[in-house]
Residue frames as a rotation matrix with the C-alpha (Angstrom) as fourth column:
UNK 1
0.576 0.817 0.000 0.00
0.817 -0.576 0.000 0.00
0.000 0.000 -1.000 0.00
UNK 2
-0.111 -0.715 0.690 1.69
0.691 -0.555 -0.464 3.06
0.714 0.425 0.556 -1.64
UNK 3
-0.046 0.163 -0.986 1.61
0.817 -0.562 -0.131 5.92
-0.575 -0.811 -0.108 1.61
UNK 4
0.230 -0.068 0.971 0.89
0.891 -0.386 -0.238 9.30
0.391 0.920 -0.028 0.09
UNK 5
-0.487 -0.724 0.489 2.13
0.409 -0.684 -0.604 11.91
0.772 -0.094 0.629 0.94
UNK 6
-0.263 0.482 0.835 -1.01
-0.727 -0.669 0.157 13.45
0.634 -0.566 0.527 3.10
UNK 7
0.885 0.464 0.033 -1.16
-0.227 0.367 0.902 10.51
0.406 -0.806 0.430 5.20
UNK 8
-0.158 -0.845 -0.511 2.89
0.849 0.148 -0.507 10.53
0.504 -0.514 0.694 6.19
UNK 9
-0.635 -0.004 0.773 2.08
-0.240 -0.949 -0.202 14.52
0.735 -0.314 0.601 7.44
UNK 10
0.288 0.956 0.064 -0.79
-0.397 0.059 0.916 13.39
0.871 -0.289 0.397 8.61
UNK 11
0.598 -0.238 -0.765 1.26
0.581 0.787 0.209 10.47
0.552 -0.569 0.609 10.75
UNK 12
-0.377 -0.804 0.460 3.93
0.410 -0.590 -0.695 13.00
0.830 -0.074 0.552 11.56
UNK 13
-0.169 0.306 0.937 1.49
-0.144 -0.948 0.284 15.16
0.975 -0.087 0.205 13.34
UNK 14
0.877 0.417 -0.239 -0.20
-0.014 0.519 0.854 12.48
0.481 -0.746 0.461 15.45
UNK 15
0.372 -0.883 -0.287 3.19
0.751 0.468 -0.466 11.53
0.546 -0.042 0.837 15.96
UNK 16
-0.497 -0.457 0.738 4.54
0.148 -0.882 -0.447 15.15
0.855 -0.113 0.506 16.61
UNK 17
-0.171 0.495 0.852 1.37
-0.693 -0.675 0.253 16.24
0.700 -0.547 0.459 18.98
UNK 18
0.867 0.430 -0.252 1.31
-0.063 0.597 0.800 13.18
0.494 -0.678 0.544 20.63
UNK 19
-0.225 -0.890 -0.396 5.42
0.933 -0.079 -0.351 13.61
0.281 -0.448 0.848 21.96
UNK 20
-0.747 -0.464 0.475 4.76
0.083 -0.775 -0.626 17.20
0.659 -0.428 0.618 22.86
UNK 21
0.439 0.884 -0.161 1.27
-0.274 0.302 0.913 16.32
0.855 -0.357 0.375 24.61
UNK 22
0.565 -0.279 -0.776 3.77
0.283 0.950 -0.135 14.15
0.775 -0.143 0.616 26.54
UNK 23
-0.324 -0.921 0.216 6.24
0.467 -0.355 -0.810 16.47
0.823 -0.162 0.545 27.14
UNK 24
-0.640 -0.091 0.763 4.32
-0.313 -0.876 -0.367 19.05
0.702 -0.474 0.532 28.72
UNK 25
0.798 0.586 -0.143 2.09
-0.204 0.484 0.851 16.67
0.568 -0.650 0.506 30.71
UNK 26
0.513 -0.736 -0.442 5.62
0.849 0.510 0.136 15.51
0.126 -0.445 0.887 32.43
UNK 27
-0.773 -0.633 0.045 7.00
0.532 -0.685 -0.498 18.67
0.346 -0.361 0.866 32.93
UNK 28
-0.237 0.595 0.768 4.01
-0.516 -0.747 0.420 20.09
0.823 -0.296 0.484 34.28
UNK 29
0.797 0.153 -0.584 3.67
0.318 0.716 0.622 16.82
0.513 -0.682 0.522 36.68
UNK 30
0.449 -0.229 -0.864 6.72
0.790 0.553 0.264 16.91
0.417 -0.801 0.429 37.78
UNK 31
-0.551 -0.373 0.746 6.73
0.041 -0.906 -0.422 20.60
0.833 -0.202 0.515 38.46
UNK 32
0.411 0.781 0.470 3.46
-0.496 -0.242 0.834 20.35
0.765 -0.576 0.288 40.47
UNK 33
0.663 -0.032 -0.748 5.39
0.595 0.629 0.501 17.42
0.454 -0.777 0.436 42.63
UNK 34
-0.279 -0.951 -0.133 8.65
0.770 -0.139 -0.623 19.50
0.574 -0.276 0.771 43.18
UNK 35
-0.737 -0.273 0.618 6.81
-0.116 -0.850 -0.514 22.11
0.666 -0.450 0.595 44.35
UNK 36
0.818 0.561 -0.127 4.55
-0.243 0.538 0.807 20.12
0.521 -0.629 0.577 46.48
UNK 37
0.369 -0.684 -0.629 7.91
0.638 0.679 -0.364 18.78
0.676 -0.267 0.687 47.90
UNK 38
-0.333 -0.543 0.771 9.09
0.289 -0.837 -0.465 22.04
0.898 0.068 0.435 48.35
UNK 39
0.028 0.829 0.559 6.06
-0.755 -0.349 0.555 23.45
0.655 -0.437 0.616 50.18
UNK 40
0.882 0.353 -0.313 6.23
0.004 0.658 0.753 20.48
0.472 -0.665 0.578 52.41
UNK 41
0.306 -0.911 -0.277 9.66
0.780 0.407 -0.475 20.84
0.545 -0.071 0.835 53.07
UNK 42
-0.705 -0.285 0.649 9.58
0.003 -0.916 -0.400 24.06
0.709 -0.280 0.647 54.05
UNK 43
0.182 0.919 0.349 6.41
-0.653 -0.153 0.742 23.88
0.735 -0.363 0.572 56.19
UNK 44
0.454 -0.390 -0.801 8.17
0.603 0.797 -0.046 20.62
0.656 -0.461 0.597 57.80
UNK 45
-0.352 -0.889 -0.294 10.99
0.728 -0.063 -0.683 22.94
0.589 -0.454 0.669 58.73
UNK 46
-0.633 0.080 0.770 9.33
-0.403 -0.883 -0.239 25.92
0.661 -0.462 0.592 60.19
UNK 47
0.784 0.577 -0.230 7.07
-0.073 0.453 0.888 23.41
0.616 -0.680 0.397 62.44
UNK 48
0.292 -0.649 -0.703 10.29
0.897 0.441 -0.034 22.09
0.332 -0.620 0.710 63.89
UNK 49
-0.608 -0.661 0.439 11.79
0.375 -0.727 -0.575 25.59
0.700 -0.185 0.690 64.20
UNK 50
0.023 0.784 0.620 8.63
-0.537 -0.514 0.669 26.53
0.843 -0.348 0.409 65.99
UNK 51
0.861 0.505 -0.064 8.74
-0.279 0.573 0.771 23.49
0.426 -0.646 0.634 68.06
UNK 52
0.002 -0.847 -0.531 12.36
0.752 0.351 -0.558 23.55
0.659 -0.398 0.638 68.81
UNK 53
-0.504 -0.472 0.724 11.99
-0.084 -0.807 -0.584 27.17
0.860 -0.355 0.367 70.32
UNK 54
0.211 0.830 0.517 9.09
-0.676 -0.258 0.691 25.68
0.707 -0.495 0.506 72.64
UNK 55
0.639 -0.480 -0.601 11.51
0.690 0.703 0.173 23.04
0.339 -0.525 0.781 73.72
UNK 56
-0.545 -0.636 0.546 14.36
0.235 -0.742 -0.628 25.99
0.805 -0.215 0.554 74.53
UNK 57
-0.149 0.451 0.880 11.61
-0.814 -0.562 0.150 27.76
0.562 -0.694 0.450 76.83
UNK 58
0.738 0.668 0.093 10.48
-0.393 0.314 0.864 25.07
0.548 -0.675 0.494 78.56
UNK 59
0.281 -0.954 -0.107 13.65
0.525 0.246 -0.815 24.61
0.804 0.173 0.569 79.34
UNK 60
-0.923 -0.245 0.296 15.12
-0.012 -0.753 -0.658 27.64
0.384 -0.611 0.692 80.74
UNK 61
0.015 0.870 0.492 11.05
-0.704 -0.340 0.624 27.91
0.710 -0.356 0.607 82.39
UNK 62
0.608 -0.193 -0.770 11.98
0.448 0.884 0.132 24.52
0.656 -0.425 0.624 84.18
UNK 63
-0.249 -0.961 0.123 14.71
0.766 -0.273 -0.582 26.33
0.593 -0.051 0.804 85.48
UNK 64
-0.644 -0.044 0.763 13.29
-0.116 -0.981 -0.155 28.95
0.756 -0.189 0.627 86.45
UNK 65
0.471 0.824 0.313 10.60
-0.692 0.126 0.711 27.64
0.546 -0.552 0.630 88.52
UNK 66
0.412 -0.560 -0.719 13.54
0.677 0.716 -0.170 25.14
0.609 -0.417 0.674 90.20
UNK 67
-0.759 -0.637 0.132 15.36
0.361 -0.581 -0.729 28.43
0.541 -0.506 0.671 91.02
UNK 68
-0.334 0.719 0.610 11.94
-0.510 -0.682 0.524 29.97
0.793 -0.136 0.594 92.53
UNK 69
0.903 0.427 -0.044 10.80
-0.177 0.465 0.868 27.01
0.391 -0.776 0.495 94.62
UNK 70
-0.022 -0.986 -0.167 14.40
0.643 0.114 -0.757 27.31
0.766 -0.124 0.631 96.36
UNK 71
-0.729 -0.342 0.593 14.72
0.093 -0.907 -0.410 30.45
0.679 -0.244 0.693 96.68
UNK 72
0.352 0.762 0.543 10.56
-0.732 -0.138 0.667 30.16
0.584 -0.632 0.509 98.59
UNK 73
0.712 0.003 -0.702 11.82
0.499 0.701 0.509 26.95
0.493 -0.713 0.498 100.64
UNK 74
-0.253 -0.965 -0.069 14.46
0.737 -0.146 -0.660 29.11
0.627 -0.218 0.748 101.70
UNK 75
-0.524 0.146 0.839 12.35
-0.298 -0.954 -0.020 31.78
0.798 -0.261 0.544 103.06
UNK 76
0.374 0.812 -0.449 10.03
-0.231 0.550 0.803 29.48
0.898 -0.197 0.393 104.45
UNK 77
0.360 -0.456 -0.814 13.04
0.735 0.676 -0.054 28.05
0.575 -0.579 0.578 106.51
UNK 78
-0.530 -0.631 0.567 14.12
0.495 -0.773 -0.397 31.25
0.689 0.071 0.722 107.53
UNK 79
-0.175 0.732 0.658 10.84
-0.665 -0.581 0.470 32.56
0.726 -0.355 0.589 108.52
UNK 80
0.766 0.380 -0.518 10.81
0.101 0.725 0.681 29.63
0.635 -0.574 0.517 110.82
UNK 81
0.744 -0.620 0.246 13.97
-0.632 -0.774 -0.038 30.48
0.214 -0.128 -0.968 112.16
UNK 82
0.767 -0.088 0.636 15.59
0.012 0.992 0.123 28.03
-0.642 -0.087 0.762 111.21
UNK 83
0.039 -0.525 -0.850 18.69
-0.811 -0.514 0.280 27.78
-0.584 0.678 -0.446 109.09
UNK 84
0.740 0.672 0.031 18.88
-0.446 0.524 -0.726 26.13
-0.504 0.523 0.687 105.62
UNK 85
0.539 -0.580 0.611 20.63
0.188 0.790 0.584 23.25
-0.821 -0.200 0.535 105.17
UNK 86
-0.068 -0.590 -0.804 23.93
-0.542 -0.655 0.526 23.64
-0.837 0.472 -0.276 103.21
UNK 87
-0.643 -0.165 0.748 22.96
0.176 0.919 0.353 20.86
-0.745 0.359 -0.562 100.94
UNK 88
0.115 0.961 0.253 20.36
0.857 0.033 -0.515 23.20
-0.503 0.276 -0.819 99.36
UNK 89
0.682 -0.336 -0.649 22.44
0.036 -0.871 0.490 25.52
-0.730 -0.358 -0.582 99.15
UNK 90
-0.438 -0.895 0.081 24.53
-0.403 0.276 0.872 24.01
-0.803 0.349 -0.482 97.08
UNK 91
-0.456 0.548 0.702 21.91
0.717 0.693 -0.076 23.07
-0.528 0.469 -0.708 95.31
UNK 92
0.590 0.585 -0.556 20.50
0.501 -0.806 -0.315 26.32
-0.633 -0.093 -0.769 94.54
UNK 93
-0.117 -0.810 -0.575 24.28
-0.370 -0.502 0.782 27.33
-0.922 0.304 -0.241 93.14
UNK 94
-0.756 -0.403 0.515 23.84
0.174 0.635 0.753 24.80
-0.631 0.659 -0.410 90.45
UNK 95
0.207 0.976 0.070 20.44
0.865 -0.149 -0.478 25.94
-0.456 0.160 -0.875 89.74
UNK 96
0.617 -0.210 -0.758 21.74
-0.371 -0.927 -0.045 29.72
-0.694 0.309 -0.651 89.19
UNK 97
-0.711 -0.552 -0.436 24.79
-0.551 0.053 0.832 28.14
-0.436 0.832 -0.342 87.04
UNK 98
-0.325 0.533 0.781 21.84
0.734 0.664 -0.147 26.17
-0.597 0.525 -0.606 85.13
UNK 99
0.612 0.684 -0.397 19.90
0.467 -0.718 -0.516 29.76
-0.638 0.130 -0.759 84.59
UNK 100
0.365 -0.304 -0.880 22.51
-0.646 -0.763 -0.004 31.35
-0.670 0.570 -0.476 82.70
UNK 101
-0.709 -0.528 0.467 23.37
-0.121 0.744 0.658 28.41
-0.694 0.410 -0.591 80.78
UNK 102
-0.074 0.774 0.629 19.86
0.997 0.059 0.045 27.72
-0.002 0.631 -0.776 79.35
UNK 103
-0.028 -0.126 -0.992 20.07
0.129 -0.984 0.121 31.60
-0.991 -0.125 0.043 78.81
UNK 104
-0.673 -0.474 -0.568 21.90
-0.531 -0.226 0.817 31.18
-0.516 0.851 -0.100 75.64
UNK 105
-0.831 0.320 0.454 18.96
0.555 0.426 0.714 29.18
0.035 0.846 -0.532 74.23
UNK 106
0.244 0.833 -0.496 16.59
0.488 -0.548 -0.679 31.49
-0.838 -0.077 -0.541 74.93
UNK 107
-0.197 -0.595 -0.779 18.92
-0.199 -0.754 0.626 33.88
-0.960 0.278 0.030 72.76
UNK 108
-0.886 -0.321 0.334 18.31
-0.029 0.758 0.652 30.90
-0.462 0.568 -0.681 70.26
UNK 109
-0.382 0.904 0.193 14.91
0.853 0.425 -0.304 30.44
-0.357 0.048 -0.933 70.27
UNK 110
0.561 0.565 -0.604 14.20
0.137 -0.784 -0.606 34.34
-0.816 0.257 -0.518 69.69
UNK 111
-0.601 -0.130 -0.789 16.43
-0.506 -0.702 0.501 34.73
-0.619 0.700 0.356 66.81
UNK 112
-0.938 0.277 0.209 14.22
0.347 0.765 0.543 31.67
-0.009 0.582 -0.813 65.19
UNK 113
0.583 0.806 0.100 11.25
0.712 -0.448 -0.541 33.60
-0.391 0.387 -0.835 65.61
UNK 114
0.612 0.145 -0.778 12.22
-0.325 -0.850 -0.414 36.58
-0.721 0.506 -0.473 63.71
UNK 115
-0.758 -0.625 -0.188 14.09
-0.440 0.276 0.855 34.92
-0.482 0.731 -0.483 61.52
UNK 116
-0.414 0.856 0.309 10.35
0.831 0.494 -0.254 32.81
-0.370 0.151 -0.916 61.26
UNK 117
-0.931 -0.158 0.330 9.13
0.130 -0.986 -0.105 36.51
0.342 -0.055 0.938 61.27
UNK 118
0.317 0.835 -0.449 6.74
0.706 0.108 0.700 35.43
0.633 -0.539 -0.556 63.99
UNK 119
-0.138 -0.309 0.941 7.18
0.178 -0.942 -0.283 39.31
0.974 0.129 0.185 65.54
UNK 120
0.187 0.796 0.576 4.57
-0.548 -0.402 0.734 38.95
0.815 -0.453 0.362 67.83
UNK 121
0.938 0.072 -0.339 5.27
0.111 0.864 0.491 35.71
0.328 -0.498 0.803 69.51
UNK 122
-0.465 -0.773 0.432 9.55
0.389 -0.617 -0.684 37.65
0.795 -0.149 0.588 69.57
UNK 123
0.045 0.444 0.895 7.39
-0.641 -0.674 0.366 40.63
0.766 -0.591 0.255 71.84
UNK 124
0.733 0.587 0.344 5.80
-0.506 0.132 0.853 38.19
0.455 -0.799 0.393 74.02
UNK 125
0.602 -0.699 -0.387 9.27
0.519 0.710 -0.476 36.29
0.607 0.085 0.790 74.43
UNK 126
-0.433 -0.655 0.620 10.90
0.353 -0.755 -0.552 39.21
0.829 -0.020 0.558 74.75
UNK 127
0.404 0.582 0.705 8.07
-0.674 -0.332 0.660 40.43
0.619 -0.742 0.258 77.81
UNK 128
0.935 0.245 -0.257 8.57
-0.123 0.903 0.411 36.92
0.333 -0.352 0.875 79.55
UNK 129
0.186 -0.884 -0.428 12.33
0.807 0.386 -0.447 36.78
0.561 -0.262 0.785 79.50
UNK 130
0.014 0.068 0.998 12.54
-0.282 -0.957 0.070 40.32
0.959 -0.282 0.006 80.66
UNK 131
0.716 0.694 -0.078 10.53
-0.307 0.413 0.857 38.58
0.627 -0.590 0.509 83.62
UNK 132
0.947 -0.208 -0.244 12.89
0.309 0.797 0.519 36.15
0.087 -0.567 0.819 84.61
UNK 133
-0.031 -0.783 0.621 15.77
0.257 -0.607 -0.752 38.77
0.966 0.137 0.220 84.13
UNK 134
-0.147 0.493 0.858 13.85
-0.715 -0.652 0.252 40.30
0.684 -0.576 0.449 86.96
UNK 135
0.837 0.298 -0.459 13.16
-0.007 0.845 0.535 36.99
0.547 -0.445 0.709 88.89
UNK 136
0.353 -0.839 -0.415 16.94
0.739 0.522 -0.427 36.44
0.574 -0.156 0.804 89.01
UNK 137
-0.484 -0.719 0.498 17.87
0.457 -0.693 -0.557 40.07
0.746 -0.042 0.664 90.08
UNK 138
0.129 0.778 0.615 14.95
-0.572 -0.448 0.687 40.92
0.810 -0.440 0.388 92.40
UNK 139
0.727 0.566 0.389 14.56
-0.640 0.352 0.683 37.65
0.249 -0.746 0.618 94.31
UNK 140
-0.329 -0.680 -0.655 17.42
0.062 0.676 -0.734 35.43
0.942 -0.282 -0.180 96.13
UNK 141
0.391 0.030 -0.920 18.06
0.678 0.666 0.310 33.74
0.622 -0.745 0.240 98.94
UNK 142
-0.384 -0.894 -0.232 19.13
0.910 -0.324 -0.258 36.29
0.155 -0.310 0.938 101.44
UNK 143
-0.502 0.191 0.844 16.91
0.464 -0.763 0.449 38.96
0.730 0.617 0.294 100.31
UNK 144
-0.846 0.360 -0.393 15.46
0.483 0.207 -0.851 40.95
-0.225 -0.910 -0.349 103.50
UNK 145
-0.645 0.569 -0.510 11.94
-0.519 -0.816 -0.254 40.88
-0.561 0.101 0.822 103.34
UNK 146
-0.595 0.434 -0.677 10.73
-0.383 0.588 0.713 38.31
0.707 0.683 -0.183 100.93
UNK 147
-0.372 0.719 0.587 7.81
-0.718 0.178 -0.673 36.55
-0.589 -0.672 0.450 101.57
UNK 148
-0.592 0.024 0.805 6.21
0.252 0.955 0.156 33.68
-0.765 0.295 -0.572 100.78
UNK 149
0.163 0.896 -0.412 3.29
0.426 -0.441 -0.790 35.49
-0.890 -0.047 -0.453 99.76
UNK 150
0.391 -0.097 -0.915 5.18
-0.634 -0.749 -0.191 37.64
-0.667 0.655 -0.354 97.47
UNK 151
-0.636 -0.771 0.026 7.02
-0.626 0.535 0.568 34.76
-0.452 0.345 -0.823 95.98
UNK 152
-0.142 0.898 0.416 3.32
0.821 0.342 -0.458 33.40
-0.553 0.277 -0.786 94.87
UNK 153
0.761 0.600 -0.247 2.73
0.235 -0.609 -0.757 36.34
-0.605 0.518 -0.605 92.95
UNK 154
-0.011 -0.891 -0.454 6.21
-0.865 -0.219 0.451 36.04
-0.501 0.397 -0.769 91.33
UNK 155
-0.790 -0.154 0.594 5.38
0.073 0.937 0.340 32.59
-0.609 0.312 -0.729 90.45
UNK 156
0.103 0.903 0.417 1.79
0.829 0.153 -0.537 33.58
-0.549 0.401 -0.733 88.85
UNK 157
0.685 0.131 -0.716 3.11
-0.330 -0.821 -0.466 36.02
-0.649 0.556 -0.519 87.17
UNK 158
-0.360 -0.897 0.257 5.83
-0.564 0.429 0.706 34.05
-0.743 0.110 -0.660 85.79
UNK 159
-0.655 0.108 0.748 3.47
0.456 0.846 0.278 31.59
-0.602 0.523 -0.603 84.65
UNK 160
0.226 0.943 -0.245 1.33
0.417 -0.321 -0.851 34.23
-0.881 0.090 -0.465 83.06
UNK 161
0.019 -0.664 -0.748 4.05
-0.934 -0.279 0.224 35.93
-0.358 0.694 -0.625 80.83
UNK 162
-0.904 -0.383 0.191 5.15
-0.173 0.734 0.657 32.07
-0.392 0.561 -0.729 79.92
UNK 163
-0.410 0.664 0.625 1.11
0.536 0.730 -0.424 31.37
-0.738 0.161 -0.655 78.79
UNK 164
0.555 0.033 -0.831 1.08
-0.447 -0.831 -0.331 34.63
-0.702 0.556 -0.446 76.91
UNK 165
-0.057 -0.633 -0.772 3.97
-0.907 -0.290 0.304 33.61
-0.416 0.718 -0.557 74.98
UNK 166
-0.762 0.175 0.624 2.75
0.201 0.979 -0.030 30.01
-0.616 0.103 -0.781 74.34
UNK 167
0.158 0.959 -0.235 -0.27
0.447 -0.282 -0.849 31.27
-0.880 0.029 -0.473 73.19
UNK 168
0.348 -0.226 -0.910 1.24
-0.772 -0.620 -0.141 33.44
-0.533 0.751 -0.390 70.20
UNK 169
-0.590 -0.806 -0.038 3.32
-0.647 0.445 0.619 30.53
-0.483 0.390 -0.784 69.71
UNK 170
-0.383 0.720 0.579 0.42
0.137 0.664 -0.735 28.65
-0.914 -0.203 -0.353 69.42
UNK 171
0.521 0.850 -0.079 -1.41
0.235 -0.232 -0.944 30.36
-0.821 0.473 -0.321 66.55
UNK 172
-0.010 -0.974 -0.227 1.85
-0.676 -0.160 0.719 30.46
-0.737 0.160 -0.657 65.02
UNK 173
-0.735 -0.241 0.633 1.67
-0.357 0.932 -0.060 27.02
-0.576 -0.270 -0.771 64.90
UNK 174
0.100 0.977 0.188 -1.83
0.338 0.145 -0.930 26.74
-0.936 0.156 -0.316 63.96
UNK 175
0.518 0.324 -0.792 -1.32
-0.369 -0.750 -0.548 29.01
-0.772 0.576 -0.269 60.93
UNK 176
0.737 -0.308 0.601 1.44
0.583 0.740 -0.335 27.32
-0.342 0.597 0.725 59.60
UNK 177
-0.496 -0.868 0.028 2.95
0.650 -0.350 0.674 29.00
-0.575 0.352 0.738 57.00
């Protein structure tokens, strides 16, 4: 069967539009996947970054509430007139070299928000440490005057700043990206 000419063009075409059909179905797939990868990759990473900075705080917030109930069993013992045993004491030192250690992740954790350019949730960080800046420099062992009393309202305020800044983190979180 002799082929004539208008049915080799003809074949060609099929031929032709069916390879670039191809083409651009496969390069449009596997754009849509890479950036589906992408987008998941990135979203992956700013969860963790989010959730590494809420591991950091609770951290140094662990801390801080270790150095606080001290610092109130100490008054306590005091106010009894009693003196407090040097074994707490010594305990208490290690606590204070803990606090400025888990410092430096704090330092961490806020540049990852703003580097996130979660501002807000930075602020409320930034309110909270402040706090415990103020914890460390305000209240010790030793201090004349302290009260239990007042040490309760240092602790509820503590934990109020730290549920503030959870919170932001939260919706943070929630939002995604």
């Amino acid at each position: 069967m002799p082929a004539t000419v208008i049915e080799v063009v003809d074949t060609a075409i099929k031929i032709g539009l069916g390879g670039i059909i191809g083409f651009v179905s496969t390069y449009t797939v596997t754009r849509l996947n890479h950036t589906h990868d992408a987008n998941k990759e990135r979203s992956k990473r700013h969860f963790d970054a989010i959730e590494q900075v809420a591991a950091h705080i609770e951290e140094f917030s662990h801390v801080a509430l270790k150095y606080w109930a001290l610092v109130v069993e100490c008054v306590r013992v005091e106010n009894d007139g009693k003196e407090w045993p040097k074994e707490r004491a010594e305990q208490l030192n290690i606590v204070k070299a803990e606090y400025f250690s888990e410092a430096k992740n704090v330092t961490v954790a806020e540049s990852k928000l703003l580097l996130l350019g979660l501002n807000a949730a930075s602020e409320k960080l930034g309110n909270y440490t402040e706090f415990l800046k103020v914890l460390r420099r305000k209240y010790y062992v030793g201090k004349h005057g302290l009260t239990e009393e007042v040490m309760d309202n240092v602790r509820e305020e503590l934990l109020s700043l730290r549920q503030e800044f959870f919170n932001e983190l939260s919706k943070a979180y929630k939002n995604g990206l």
